[in-house]
Backbone as numpy.savetxt, mean C-alpha at the origin, in Angstrom:
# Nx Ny Nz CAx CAy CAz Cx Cy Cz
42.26 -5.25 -9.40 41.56 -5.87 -8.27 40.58 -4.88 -7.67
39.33 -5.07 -7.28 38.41 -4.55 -7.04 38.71 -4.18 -5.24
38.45 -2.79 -5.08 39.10 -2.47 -3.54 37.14 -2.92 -2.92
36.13 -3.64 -3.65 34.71 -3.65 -2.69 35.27 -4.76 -1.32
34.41 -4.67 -0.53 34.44 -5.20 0.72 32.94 -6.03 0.76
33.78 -7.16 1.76 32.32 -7.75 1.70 31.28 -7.04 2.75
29.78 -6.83 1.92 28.38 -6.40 2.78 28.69 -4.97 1.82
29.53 -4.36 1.19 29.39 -3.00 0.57 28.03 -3.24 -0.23
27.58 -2.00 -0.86 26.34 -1.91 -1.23 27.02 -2.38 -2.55
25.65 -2.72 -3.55 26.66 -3.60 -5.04 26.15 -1.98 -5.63
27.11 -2.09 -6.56 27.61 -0.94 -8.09 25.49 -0.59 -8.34
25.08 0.51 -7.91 23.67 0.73 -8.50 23.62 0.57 -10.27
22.19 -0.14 -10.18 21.66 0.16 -11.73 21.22 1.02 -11.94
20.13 2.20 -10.97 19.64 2.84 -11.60 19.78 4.11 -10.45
18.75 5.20 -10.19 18.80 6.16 -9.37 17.56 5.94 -8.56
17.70 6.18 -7.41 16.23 6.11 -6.58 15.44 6.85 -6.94
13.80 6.58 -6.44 12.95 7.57 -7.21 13.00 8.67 -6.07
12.70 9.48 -6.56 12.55 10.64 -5.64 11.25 11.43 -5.70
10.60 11.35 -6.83 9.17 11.90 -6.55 8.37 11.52 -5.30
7.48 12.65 -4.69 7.15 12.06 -3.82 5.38 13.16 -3.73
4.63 12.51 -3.46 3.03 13.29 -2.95 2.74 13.69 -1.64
1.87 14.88 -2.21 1.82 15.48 -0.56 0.70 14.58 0.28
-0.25 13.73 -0.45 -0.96 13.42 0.09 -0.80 11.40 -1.11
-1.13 10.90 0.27 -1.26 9.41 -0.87 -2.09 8.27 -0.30
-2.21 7.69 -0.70 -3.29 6.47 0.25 -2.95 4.81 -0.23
-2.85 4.06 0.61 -2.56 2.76 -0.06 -4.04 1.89 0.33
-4.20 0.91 -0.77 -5.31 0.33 -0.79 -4.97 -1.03 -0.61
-5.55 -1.94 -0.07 -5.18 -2.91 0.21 -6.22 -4.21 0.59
-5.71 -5.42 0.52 -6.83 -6.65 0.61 -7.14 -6.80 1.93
-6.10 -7.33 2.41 -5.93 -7.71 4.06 -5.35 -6.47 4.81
-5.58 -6.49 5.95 -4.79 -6.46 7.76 -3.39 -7.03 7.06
-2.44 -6.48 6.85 -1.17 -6.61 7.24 -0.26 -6.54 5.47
-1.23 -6.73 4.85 -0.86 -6.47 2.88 0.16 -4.99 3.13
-0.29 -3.96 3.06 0.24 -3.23 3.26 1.38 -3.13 4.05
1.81 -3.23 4.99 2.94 -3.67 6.11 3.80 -4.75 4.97
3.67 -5.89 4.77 4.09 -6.36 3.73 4.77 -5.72 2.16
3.79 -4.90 2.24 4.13 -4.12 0.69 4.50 -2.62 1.08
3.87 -1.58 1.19 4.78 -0.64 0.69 5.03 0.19 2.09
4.56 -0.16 2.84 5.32 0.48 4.59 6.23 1.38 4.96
7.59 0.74 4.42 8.79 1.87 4.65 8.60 2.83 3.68
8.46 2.79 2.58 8.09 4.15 1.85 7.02 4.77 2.25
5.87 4.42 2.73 4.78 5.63 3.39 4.96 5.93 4.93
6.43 4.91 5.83 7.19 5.80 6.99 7.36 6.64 5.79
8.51 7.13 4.83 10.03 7.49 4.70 9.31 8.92 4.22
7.90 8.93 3.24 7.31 10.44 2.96 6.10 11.00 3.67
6.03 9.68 5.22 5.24 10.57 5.97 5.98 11.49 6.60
7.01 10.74 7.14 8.23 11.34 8.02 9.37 12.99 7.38
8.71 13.16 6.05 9.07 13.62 4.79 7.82 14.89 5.33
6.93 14.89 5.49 5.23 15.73 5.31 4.87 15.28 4.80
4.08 13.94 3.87 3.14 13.68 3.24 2.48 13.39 4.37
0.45 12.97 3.71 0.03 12.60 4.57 -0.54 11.19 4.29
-0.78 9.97 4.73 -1.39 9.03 4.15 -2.34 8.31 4.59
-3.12 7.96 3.62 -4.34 7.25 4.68 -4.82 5.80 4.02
-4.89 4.56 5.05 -4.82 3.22 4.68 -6.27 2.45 4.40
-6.37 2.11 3.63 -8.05 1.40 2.93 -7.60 -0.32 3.16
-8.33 -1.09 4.03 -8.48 -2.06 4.08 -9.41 -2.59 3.60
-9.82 -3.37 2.42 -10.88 -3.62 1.89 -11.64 -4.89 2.91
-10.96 -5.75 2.84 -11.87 -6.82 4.16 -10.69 -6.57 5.09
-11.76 -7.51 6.12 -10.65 -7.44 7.99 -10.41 -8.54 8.01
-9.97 -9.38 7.18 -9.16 -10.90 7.21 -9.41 -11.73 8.22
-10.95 -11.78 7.94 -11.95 -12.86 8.70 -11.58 -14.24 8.29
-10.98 -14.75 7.13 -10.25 -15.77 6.92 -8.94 -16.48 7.08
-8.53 -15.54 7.34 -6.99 -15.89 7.88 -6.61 -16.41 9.04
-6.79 -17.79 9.02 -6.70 -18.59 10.35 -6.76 -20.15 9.70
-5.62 -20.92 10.48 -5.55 -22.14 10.24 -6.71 -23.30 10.64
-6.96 -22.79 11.67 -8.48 -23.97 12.59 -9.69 -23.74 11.80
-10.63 -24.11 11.75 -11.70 -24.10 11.08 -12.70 -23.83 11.82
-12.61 -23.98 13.39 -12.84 -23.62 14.68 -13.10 -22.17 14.95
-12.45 -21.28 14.04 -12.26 -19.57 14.49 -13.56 -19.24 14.35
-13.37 -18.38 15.06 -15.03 -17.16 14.96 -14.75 -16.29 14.08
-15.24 -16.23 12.93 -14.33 -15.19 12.10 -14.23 -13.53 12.71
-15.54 -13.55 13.22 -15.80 -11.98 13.85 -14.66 -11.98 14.85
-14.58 -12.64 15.69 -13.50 -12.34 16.78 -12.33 -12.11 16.00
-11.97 -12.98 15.30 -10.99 -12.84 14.17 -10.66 -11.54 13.25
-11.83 -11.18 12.81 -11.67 -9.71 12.29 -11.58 -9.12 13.46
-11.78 -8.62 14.13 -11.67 -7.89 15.52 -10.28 -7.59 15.37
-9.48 -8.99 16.32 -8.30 -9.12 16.08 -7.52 -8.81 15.26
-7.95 -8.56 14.33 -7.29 -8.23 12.79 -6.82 -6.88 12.65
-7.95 -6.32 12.96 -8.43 -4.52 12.60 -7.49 -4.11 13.83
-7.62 -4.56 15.16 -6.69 -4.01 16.50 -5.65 -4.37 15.64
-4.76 -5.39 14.71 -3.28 -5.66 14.77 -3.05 -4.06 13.68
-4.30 -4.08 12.75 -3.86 -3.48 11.72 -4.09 -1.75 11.98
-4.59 -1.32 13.04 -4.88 -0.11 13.80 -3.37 -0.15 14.50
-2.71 -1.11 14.96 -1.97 -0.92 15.76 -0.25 -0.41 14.65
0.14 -1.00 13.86 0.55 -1.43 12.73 0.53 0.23 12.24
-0.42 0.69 12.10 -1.11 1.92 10.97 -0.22 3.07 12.18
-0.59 2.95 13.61 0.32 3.80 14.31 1.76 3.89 14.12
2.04 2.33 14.13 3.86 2.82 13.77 4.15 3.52 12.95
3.66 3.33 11.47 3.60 3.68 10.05 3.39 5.40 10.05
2.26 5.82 10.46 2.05 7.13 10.75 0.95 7.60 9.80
-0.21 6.43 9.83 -1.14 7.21 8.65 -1.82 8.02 10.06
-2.42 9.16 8.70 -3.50 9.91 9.60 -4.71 9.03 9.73
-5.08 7.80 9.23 -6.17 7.04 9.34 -6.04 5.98 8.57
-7.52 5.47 8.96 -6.85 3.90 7.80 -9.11 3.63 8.31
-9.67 3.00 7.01 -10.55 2.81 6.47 -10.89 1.24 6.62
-11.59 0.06 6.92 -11.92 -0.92 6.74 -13.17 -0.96 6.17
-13.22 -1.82 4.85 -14.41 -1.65 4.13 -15.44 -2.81 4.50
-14.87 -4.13 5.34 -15.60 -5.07 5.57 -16.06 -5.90 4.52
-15.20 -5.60 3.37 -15.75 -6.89 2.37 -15.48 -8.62 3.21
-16.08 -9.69 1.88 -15.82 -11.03 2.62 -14.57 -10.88 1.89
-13.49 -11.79 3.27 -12.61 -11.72 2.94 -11.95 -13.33 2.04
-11.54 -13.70 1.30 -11.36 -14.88 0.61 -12.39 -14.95 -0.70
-13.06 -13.82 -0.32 -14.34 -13.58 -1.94 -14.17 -12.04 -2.43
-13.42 -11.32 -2.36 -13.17 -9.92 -2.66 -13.59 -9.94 -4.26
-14.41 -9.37 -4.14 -14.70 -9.08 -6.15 -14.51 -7.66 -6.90
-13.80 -7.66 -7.92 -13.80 -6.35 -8.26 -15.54 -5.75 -8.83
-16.30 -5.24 -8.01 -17.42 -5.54 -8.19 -17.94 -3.66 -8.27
-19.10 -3.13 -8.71 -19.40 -1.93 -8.49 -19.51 -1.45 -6.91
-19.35 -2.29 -6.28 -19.83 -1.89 -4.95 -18.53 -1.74 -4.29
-17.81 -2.72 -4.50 -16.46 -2.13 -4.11 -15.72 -1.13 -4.77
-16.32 -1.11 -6.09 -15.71 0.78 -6.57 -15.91 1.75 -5.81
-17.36 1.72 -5.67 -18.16 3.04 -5.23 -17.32 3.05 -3.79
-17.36 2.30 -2.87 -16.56 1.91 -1.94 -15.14 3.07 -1.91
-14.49 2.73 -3.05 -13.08 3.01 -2.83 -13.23 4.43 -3.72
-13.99 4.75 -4.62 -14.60 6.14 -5.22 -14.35 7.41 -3.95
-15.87 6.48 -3.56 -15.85 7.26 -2.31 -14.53 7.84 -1.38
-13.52 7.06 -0.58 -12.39 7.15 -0.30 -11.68 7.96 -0.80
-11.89 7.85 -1.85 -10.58 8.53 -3.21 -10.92 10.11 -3.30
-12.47 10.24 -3.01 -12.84 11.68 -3.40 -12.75 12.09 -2.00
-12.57 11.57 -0.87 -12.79 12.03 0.15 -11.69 12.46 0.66
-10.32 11.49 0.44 -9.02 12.31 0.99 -8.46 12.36 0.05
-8.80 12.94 -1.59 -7.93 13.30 -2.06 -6.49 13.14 -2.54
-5.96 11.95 -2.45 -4.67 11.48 -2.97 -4.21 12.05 -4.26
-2.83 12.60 -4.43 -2.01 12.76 -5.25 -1.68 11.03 -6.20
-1.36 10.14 -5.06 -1.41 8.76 -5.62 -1.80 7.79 -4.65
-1.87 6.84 -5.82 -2.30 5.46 -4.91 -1.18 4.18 -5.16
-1.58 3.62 -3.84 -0.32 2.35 -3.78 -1.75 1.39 -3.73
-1.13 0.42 -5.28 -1.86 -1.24 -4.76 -1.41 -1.88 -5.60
-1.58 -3.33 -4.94 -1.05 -4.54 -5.76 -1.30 -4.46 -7.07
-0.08 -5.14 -7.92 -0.13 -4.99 -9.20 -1.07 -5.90 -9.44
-2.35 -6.21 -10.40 -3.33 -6.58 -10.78 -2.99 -7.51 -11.70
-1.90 -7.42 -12.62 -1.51 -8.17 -13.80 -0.51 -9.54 -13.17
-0.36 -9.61 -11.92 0.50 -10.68 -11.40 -0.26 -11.58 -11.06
-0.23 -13.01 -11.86 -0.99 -14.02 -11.17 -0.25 -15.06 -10.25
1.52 -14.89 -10.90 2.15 -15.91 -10.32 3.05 -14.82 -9.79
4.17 -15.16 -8.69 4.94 -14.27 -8.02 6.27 -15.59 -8.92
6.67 -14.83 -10.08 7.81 -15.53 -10.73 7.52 -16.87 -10.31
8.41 -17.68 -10.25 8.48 -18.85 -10.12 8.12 -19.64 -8.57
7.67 -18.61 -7.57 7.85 -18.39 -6.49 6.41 -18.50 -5.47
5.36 -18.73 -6.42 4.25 -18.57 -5.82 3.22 -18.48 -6.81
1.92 -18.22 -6.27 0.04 -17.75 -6.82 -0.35 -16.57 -5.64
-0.11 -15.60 -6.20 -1.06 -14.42 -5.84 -2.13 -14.62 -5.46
-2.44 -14.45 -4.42 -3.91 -14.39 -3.82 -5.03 -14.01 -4.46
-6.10 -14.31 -4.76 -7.56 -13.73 -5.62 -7.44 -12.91 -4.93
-7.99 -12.30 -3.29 -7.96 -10.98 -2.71 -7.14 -9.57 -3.55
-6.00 -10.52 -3.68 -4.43 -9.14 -3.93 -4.95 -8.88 -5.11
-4.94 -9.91 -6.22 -5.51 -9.17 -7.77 -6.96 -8.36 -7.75
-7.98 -8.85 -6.87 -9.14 -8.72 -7.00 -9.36 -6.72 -6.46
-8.34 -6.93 -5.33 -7.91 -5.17 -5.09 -7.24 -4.39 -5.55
-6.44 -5.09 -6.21 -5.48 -4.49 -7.59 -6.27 -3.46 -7.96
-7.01 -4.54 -8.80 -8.04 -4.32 -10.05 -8.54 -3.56 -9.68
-9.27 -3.26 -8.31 -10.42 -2.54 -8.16 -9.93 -1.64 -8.04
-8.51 -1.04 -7.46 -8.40 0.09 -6.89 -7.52 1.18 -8.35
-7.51 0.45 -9.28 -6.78 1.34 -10.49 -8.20 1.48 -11.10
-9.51 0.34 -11.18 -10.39 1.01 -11.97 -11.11 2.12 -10.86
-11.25 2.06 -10.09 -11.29 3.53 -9.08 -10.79 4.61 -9.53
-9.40 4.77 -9.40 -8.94 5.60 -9.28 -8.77 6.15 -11.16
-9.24 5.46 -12.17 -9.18 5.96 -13.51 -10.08 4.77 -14.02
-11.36 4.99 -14.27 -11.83 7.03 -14.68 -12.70 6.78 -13.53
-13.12 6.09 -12.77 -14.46 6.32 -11.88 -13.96 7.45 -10.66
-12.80 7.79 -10.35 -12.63 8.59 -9.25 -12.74 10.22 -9.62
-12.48 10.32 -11.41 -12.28 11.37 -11.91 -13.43 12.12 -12.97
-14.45 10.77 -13.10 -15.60 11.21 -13.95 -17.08 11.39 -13.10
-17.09 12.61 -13.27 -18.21 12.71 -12.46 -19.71 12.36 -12.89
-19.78 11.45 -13.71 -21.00 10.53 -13.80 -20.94 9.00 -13.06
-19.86 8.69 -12.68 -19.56 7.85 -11.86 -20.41 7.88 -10.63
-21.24 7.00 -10.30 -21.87 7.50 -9.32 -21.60 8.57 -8.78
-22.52 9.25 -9.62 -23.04 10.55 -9.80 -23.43 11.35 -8.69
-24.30 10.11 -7.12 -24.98 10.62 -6.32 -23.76 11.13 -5.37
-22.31 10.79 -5.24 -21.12 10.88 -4.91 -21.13 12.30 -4.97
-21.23 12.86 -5.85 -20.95 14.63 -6.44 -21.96 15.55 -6.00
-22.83 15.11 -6.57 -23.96 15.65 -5.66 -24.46 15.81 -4.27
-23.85 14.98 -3.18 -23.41 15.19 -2.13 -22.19 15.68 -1.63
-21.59 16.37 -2.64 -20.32 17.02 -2.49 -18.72 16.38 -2.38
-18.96 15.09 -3.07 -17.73 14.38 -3.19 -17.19 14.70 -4.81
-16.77 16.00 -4.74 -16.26 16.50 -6.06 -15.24 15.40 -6.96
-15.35 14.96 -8.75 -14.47 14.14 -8.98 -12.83 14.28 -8.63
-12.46 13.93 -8.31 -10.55 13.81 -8.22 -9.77 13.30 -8.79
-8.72 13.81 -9.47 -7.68 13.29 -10.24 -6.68 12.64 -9.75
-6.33 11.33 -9.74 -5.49 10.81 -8.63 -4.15 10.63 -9.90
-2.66 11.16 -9.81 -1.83 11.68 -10.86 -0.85 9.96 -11.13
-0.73 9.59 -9.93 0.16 8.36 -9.88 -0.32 7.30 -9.25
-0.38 6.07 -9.73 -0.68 4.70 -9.45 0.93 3.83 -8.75
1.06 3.57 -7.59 2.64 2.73 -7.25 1.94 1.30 -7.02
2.20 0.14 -8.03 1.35 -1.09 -7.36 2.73 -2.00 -7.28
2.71 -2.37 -6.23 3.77 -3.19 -5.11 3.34 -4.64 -5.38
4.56 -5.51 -5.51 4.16 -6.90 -5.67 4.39 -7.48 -6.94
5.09 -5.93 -7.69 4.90 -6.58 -9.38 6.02 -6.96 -9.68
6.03 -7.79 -11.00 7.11 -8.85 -11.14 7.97 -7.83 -12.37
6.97 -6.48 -12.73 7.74 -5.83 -13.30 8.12 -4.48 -13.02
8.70 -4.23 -11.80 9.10 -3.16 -11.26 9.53 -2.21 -11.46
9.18 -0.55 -12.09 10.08 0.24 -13.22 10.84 1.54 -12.01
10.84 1.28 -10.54 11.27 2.47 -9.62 11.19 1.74 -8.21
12.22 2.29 -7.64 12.59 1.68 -6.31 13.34 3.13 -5.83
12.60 3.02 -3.95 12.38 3.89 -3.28 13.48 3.61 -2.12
14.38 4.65 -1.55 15.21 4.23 -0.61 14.64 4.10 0.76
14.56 3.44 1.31 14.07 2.59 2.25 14.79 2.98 3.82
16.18 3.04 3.72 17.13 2.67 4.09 16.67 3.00 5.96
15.85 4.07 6.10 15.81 5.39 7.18 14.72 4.24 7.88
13.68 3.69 7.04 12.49 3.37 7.59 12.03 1.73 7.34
13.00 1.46 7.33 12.93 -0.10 7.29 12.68 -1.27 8.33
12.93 -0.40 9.64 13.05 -0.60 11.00 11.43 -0.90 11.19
11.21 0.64 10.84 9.29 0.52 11.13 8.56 -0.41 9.99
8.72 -0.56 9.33 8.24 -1.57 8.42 8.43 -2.92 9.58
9.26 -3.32 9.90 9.38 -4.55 10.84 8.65 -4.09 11.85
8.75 -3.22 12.64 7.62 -2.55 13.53 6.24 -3.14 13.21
6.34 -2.48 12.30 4.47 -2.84 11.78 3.91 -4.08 11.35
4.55 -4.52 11.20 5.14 -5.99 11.00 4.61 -6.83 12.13
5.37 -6.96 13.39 5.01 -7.37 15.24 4.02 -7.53 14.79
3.21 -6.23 14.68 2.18 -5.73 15.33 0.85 -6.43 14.92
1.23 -7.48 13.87 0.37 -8.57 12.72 0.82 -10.20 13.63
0.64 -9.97 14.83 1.04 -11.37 15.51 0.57 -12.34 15.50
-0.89 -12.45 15.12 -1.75 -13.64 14.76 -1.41 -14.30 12.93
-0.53 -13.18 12.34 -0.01 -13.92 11.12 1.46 -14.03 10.82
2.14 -13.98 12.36 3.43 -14.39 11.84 3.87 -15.48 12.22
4.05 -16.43 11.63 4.14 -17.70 11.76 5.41 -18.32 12.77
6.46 -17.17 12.31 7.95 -17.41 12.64 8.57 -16.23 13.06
7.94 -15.56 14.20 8.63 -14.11 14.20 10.09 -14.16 14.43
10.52 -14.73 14.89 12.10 -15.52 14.68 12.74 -15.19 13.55
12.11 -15.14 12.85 13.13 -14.73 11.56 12.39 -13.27 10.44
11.38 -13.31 11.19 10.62 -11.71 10.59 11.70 -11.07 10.20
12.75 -10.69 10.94 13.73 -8.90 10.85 14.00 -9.68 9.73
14.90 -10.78 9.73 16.35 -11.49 9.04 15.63 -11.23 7.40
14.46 -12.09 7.22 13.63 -11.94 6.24 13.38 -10.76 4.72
12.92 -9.76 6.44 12.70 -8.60 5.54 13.92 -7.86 4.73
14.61 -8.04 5.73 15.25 -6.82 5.93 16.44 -7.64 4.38
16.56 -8.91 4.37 17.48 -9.32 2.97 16.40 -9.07 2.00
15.14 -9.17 1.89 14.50 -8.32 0.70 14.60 -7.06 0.60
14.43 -6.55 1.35 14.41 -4.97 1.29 16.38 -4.80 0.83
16.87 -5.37 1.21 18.87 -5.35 0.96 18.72 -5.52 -0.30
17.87 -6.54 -1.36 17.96 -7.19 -2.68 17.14 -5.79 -3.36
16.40 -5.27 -2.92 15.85 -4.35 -3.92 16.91 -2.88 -3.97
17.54 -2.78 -2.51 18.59 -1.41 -2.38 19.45 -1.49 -3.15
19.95 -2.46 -3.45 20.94 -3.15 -4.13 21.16 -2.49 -5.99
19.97 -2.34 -6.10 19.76 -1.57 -7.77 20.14 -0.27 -7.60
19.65 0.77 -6.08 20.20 1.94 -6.33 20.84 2.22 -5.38
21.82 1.31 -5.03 22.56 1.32 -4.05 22.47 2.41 -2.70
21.73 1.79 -2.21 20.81 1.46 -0.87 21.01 0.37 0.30
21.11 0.75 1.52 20.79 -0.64 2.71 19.82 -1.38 2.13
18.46 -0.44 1.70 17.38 -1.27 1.91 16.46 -0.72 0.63
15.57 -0.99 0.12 14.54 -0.50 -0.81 13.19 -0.97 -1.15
12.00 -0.48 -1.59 11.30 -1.43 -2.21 10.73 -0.70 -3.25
10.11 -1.25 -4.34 9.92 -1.73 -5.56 8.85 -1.36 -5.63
8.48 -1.11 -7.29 6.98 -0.35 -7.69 7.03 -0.27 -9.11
5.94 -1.05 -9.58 5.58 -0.58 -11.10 4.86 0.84 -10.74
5.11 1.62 -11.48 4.61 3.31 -11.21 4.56 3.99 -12.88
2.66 3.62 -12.65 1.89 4.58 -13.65 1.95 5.91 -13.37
2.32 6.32 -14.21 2.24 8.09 -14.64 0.70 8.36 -15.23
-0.18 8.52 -14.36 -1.70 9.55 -15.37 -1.31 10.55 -15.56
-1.33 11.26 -14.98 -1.19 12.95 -15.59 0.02 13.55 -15.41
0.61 13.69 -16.19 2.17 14.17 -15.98 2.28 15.39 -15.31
3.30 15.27 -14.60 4.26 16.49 -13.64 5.64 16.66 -14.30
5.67 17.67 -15.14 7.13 17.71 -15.96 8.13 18.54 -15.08
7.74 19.09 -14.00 8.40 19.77 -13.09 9.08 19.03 -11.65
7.93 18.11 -11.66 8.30 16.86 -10.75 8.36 17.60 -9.09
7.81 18.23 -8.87 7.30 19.03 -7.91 6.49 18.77 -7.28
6.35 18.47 -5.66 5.49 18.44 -4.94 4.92 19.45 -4.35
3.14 19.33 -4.47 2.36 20.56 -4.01 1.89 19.75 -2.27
1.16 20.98 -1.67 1.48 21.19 -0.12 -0.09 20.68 -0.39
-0.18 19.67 0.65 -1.30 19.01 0.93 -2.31 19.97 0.99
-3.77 19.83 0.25 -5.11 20.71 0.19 -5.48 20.63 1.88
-6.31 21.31 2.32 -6.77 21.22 3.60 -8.29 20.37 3.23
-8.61 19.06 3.14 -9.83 18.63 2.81 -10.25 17.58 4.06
-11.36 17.92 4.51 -12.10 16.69 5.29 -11.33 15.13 4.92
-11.27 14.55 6.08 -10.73 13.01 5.91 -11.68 12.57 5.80
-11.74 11.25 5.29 -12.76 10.36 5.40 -13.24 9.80 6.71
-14.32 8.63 6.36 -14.33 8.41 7.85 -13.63 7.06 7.87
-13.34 7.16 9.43 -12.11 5.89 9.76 -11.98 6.05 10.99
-10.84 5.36 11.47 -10.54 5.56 12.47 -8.88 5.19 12.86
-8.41 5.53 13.82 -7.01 5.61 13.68 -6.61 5.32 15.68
-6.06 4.00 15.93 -6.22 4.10 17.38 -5.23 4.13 17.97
């Protein structure tokens, strides 16, 4: 007879990841994607010393039920929830690129866009939606935005972030190429590493609030999260966890974290 109790953590499958960057940046579609996706892990290795900094590609000028909205007021609103949000979390900054939002294209302009970014603070890695997900299992359709930033932000970050003919005029104004070592894209249906959560799961709901014009039901926000985040801990027996297909570019056979470079941030703002 099994001595488990009910609510014990279940028997782990695997081991938590433990690698972690001194410096990382998550890229993202919308105001609140991020908060959604990988949050408690960029609390759990800011709170750790990493440093991180958040790329909003549009300000989710679309995200509104009335047809009535001003979208500008709307982005406004957006950028304050997602400035506000970015404080709990603890980036040193966070970036809005102002694309249209509901038309995001993986386009050269949004490379150069996120190029730019990439050479500017330097990331060890990047967090973004997995690109290859069109359906969420049986469970849903992925947003064009989420794939469309996927996409853009892995062809960024390999080879355009690292070849310096890549807009070229980038280098020549002193945005030297950068090697970004690890890709974590959140959302994927094929997940190969899960991060313990357990410490910073709280602020993830934090940051969460702080997206009040898109929570439909804050009533059940905590209850929500917090049994997904329980279903992913659950593999490495964990309260809480979340999930990551995680490309390896350039291997670290030592698995060692180096001490953040001292490099200019980008520009942004952080309120």
């Amino acid at each position: 007879m099994s001595d488990a109790q009910p609510g014990d953590p279940a028997t782990p499958t695997e081991a938590p990841h433990a690698w972690r960057p001194a410096r990382f940046m998550v890229i993202a579609a919308h105001p609140d994607d991020a908060d959604f996706g990988p949050a408690a892990t960029a609390a759990r290795w800011i709170d750790e010393g990493s440093q991180g900094w958040l790329v909003c590609c549009t300000s989710g000028d679309a995200g509104a039920d009335d047809p009535n909205t001003d979208p500008l007021e709307l982005a406004a609103l957006r950028e304050r929830e997602q400035r506000d949000a970015a404080a709990v979390i603890g980036y040193a900054g966070l970036t809005f690129l102002h694309q249209p939002d509901g038309a995001l294209a993986n386009d050269l302009v949004l490379r150069e866009h996120l190029v730019r970014e990439i050479r500017t603070f330097r990331p060890d890695a990047v967090f973004a939606t997995d690109p290859e997900v069109l359906f969420h299992g049986d469970g849903g359709v992925n947003h064009t935005d989420h794939r469309a930033a996927g996409m853009a932000a892995v062809d960024a970050v390999y080879p355009a972030a690292r070849n310096a003919m890549a807009f070229p005029w980038l280098a020549r104004d002193g945005l030297e190429p950068h090697r970004v070592r690890r890709l974590y894209l959140f959302w994927s249906n094929a997940p190969t590493a899960r991060v313990d959560v357990s410490a910073t799961i709280g602020r993830k709901i934090g940051a969460l609030r702080a997206h009040a014009s898109q929570i439909r039901h804050p009533e059940t926000l905590e209850q929500h999260i917090r049994a997904w985040a329980a279903e992913e801990g659950a593999a490495i027996g964990a309260a809480a966890g979340e999930a990551y297909r995680v490309i390896v570019i350039d291997e670290d056979s030592d698995e060692t974290t180096v001490e953040p470079p001292k490099e200019p941030s980008p520009e942004g703002e952080l309120e």
